[in-house]
TORKOL-4160 file (C-alpha; in steps of 0.2 Angstrom, whole numbers, padded with zeros to 4 digits, m for minus):
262
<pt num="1" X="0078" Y="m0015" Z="0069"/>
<pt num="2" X="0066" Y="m0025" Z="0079"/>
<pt num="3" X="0073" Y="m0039" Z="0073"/>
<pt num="4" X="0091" Y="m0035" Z="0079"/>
<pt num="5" X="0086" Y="m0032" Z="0097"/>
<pt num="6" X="0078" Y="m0014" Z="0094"/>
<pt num="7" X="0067" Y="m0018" Z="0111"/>
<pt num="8" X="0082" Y="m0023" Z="0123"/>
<pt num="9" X="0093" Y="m0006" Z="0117"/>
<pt num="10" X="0080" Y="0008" Z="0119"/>
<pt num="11" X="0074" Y="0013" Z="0136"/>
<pt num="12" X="0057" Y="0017" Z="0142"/>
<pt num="13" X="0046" Y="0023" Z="0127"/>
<pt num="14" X="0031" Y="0035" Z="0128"/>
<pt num="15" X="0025" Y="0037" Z="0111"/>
<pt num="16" X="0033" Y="0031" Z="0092"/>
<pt num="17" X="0029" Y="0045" Z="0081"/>
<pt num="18" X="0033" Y="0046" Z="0062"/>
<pt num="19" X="0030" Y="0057" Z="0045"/>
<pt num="20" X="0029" Y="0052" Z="0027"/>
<pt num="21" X="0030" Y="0066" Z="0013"/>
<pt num="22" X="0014" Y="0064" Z="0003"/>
<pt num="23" X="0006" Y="0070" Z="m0014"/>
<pt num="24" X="m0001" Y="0084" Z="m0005"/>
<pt num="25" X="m0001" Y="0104" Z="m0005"/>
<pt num="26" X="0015" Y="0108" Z="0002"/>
<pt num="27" X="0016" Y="0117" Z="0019"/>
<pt num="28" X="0003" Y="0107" Z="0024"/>
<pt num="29" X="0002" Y="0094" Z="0037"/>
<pt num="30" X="m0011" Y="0079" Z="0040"/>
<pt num="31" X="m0016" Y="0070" Z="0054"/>
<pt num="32" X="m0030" Y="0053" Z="0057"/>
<pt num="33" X="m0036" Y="0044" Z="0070"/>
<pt num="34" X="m0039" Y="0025" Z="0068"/>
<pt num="35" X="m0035" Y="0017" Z="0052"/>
<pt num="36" X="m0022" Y="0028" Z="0041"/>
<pt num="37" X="m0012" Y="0015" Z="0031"/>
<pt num="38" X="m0021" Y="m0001" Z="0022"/>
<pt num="39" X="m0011" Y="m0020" Z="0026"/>
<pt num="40" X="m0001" Y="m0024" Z="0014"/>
<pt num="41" X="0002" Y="m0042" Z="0005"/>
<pt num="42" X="0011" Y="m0047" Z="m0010"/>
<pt num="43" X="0007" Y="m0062" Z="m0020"/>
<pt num="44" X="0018" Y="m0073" Z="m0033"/>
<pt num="45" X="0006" Y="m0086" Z="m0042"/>
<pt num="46" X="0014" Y="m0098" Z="m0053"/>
<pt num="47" X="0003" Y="m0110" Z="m0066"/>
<pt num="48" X="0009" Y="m0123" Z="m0076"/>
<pt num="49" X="0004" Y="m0126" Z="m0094"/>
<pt num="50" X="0012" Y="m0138" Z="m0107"/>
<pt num="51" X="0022" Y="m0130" Z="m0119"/>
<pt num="52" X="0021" Y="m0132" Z="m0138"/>
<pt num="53" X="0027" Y="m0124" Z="m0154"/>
<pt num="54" X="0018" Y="m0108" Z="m0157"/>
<pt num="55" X="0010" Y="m0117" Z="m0173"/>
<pt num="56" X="0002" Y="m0131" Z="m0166"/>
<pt num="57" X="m0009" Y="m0126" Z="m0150"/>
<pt num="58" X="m0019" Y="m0139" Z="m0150"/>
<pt num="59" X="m0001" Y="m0149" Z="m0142"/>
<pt num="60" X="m0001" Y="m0135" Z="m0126"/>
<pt num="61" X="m0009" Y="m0130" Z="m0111"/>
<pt num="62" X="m0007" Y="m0112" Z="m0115"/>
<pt num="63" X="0000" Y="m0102" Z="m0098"/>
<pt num="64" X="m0002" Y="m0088" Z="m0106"/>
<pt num="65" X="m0020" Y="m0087" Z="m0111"/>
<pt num="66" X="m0022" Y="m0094" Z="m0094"/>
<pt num="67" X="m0014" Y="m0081" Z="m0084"/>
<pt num="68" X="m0027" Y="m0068" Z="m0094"/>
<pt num="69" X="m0041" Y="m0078" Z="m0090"/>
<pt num="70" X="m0035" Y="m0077" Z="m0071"/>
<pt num="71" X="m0030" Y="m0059" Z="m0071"/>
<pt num="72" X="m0049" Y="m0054" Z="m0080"/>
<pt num="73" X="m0057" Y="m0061" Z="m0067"/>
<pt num="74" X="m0049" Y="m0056" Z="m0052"/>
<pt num="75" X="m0056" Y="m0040" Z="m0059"/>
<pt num="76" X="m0073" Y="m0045" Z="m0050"/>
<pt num="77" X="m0065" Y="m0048" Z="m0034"/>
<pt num="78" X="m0065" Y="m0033" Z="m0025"/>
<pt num="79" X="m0081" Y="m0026" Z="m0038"/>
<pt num="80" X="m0090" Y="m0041" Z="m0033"/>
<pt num="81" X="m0085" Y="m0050" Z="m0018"/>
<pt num="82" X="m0082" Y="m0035" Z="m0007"/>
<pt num="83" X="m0096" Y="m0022" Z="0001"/>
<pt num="84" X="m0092" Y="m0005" Z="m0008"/>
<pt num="85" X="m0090" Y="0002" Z="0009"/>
<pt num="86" X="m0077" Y="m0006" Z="0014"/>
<pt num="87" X="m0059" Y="m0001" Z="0003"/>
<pt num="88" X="m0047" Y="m0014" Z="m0005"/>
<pt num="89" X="m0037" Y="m0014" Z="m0019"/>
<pt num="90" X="m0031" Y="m0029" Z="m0029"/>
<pt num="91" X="m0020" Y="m0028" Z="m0043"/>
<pt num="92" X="m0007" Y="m0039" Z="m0053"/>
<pt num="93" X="0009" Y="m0030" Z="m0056"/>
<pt num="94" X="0018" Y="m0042" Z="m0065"/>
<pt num="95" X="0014" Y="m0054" Z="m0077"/>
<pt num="96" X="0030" Y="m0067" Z="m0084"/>
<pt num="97" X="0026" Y="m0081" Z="m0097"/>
<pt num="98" X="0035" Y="m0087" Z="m0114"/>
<pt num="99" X="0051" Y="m0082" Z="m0120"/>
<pt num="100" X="0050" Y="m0083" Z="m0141"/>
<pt num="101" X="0033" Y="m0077" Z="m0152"/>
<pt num="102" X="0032" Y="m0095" Z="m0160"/>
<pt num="103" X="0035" Y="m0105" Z="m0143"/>
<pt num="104" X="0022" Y="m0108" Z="m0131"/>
<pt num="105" X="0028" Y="m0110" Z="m0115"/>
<pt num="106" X="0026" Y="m0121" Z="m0099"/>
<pt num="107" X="0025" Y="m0108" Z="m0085"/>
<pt num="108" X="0017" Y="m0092" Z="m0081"/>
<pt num="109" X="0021" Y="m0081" Z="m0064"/>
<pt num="110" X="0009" Y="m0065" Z="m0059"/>
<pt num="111" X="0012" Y="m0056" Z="m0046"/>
<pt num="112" X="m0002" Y="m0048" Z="m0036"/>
<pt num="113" X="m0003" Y="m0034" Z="m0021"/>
<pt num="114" X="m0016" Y="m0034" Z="m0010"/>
<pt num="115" X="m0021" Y="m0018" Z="0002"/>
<pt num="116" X="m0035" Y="m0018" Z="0015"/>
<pt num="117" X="m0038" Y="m0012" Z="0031"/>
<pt num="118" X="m0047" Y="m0024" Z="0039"/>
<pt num="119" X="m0042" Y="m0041" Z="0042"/>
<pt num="120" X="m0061" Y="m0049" Z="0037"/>
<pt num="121" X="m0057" Y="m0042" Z="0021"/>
<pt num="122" X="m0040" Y="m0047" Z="0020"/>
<pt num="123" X="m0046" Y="m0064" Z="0023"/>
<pt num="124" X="m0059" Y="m0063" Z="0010"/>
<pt num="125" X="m0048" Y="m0058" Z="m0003"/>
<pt num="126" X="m0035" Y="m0068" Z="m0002"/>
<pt num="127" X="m0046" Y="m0085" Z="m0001"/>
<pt num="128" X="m0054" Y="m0077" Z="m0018"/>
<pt num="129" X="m0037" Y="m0075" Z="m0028"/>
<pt num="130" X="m0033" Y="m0095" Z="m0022"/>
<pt num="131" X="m0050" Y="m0100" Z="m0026"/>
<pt num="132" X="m0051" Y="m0091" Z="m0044"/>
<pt num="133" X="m0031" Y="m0096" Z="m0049"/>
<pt num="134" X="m0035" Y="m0116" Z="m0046"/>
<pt num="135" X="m0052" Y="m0115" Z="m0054"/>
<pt num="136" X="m0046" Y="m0107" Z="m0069"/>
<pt num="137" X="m0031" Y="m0117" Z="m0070"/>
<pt num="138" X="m0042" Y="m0133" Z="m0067"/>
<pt num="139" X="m0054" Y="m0125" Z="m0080"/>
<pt num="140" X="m0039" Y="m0127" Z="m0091"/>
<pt num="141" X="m0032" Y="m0143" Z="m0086"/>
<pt num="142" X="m0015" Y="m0141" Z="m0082"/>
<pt num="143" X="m0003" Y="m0155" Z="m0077"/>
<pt num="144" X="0000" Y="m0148" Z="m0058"/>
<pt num="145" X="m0009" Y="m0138" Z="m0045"/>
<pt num="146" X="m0002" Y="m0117" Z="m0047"/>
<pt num="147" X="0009" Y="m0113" Z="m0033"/>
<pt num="148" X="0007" Y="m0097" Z="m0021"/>
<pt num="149" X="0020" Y="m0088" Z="m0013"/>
<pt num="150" X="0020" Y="m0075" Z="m0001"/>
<pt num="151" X="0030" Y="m0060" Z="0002"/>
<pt num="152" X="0033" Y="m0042" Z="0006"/>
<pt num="153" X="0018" Y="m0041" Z="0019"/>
<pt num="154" X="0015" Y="m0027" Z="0029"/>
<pt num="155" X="0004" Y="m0024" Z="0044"/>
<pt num="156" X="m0011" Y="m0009" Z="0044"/>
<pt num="157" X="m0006" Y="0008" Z="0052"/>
<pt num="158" X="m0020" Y="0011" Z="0065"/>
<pt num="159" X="m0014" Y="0028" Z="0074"/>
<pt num="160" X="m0020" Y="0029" Z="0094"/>
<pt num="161" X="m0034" Y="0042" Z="0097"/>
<pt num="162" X="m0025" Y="0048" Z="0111"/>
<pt num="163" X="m0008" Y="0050" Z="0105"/>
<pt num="164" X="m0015" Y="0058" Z="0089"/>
<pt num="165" X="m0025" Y="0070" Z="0098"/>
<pt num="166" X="m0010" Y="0077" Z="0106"/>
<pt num="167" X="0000" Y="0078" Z="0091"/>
<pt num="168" X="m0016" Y="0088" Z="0082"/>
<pt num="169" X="m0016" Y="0102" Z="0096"/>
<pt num="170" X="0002" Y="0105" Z="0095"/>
<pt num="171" X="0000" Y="0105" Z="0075"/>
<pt num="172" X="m0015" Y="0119" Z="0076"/>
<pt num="173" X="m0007" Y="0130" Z="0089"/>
<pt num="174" X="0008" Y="0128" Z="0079"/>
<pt num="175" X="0004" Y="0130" Z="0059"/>
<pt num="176" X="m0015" Y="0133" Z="0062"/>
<pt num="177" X="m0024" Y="0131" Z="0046"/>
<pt num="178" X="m0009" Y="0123" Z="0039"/>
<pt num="179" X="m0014" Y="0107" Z="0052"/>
<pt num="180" X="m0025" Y="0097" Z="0043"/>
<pt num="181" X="m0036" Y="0080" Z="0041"/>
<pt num="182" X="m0027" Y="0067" Z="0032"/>
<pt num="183" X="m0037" Y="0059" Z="0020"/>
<pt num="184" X="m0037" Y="0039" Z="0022"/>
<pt num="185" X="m0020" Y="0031" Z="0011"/>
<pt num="186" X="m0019" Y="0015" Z="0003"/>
<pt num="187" X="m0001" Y="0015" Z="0004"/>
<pt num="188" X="0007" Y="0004" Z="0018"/>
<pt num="189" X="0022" Y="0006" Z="0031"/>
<pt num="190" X="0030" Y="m0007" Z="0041"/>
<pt num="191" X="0033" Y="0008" Z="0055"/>
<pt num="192" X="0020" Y="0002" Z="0066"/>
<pt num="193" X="0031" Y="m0015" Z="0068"/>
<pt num="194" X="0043" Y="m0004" Z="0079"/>
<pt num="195" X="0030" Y="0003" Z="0092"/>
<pt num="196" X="0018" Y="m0015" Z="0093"/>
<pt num="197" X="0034" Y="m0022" Z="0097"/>
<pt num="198" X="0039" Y="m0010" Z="0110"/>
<pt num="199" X="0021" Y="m0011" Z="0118"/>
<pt num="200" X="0016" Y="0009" Z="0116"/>
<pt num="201" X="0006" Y="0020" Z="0105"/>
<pt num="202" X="0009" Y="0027" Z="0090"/>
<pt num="203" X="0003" Y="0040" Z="0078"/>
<pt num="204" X="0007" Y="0042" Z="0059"/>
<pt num="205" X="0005" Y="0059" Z="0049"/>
<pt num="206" X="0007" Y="0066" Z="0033"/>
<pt num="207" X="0017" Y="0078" Z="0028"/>
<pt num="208" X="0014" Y="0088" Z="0008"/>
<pt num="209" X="0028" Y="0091" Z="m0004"/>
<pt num="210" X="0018" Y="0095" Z="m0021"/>
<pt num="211" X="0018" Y="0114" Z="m0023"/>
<pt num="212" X="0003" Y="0123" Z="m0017"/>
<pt num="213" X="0000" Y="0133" Z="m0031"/>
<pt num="214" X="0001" Y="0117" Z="m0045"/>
<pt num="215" X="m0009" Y="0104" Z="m0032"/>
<pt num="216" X="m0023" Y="0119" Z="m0031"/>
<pt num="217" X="m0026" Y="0122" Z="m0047"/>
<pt num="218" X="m0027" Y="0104" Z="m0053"/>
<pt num="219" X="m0040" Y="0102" Z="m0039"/>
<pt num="220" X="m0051" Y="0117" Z="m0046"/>
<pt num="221" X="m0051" Y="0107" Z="m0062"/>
<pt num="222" X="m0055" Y="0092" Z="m0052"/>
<pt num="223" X="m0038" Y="0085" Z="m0062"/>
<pt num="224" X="m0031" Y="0078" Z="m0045"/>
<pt num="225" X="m0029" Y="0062" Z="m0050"/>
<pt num="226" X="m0021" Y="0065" Z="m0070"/>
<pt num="227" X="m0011" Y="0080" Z="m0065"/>
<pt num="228" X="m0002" Y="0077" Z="m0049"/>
<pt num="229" X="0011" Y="0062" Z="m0047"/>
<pt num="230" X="0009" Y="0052" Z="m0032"/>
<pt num="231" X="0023" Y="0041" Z="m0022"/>
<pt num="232" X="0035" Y="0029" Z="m0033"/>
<pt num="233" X="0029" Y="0039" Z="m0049"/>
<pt num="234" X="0044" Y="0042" Z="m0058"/>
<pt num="235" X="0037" Y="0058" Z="m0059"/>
<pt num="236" X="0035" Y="0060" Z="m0041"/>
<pt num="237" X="0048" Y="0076" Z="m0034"/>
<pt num="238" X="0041" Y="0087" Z="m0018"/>
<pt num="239" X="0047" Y="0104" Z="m0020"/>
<pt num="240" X="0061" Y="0109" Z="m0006"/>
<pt num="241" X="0053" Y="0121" Z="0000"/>
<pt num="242" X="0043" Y="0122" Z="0010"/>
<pt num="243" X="0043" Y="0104" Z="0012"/>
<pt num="244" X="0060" Y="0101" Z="0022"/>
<pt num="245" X="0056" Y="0116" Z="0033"/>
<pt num="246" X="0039" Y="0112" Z="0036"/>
<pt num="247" X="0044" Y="0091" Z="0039"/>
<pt num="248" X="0058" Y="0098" Z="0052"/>
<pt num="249" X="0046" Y="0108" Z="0061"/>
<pt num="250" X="0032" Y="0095" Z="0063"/>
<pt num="251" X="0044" Y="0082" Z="0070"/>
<pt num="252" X="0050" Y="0098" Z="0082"/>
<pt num="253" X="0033" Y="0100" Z="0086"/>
<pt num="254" X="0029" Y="0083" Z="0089"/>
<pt num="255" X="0044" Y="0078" Z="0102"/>
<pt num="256" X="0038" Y="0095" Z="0111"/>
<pt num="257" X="0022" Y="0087" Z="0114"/>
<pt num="258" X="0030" Y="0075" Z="0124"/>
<pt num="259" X="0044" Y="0082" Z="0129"/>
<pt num="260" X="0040" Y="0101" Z="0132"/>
<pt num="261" X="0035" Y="0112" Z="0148"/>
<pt num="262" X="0023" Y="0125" Z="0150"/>
């Protein structure tokens, strides 16, 4: 949309305001100042081997063994090279190498995805995976440099103190102890292109669709994490209700903020 003119059709713009349902008691709805959503970067790394018959190694660079060496040590990247206090998440996806059992091949691909919320750590973490991808391939001798491609990146969600603020009091008066903290996500959004774009504010919040009942008694058994499927799970399905209700009266709620009168 902003590419497509977004800023030249819309007139003057106050706020930009959005929800997302989340794996979270349903009825419930979350807000955060500052940092809400982590960056977002997505990595494809490809590494050249040489290929040879599965029963002569000793004729290949192996792509294959190489990729594992470089996805074991990317393990120490965010345990090592990043101060626990700070959250990131790095992890490989997607590993493509080979085609037969007795063939070794000329090429592996990963493909990684990076999240932070900071753009120190970002920095840090993306020098690392280049650093430990052409040592490991130079540890192995392969006939060309690995090759790096970026795509899918997404900016951090930082919602304005202000505008949050204002969203949070007409959420209390509205579904009182149903208004809620959201707890920082790892996820990521590429909703705050739309309001840095138009130059305003902009708050993110959270809105739950697992069934009370289920998400409570997975968190007395502090099971949270086994029992309860988060976004993009296949097993991932808010309940209807009270979900669409409750997501059509926060987004009510909101505009009134802005657009209500005593």
């Amino acid at each position: 949309m902003v590419t497509d003119g977004l800023t030249d059709l819309v007139g003057p713009v106050d706020a930009a305001l959005a929800q997302h349902v989340l794996a979270l008691p349903a009825g419930t709805v979350g807000t955060r100042t500052g940092s809400v959503l982590s960056a977002a970067d997505s990595m494809r790394v490809t590494v050249h081997g040489r290929g040879a018959h599965g029963s002569m190694p000793q004729s290949s660079i192996d792509p294959v063994v190489l990729a594992a060496m470089i996805v074991v040590r990317l393990q120490t990247v965010i345990s090592r090279e990043i101060a626990p206090t700070e959250p990131a998440v790095l992890t490989v996806g997607s590993i493509r190498g080979g085609t037969k059992s007795n063939v070794i091949g000329d090429r592996a691909v990963l493909e990684l995805n990076v999240r932070t919320y900071d753009e120190s750590t970002r920095n840090t973490v993306m020098e690392a995976i280049r650093r430990i991808v052409v040592g490991e391939c130079q540890a192995s001798g392969t006939p060309s440099d690995p090759e790096f491609e970026l795509f899918d990146q997404f900016p951090a969600t930082v919602n304005d103190a202000a505008t949050t603020e204002r969203l949070h009091t007409g959420f209390t008066a509205y579904f009182g102890d149903r208004a809620q903290e959201l707890p920082l996500q790892s996820a990521s959004e590429d909703f705050s292109d739309i309001p840095e774009a138009l130059g305003v504010p902009y708050s993110y919040w959270g809105l739950g669709g697992i069934d009370a009942e289920t998400y409570r008694a997975a968190e007395a058994a502090g099971r949270v994490a086994q029992d309860i499927p988060v976004n993009h799970s296949p097993l991932f399905a808010p309940v209807i209700q009270p979900t669409l209700d409750t997501g059509t009266e926060a987004l009510v709620v909101a505009a009134l903020a802005w657009l209500g009168t005593d």
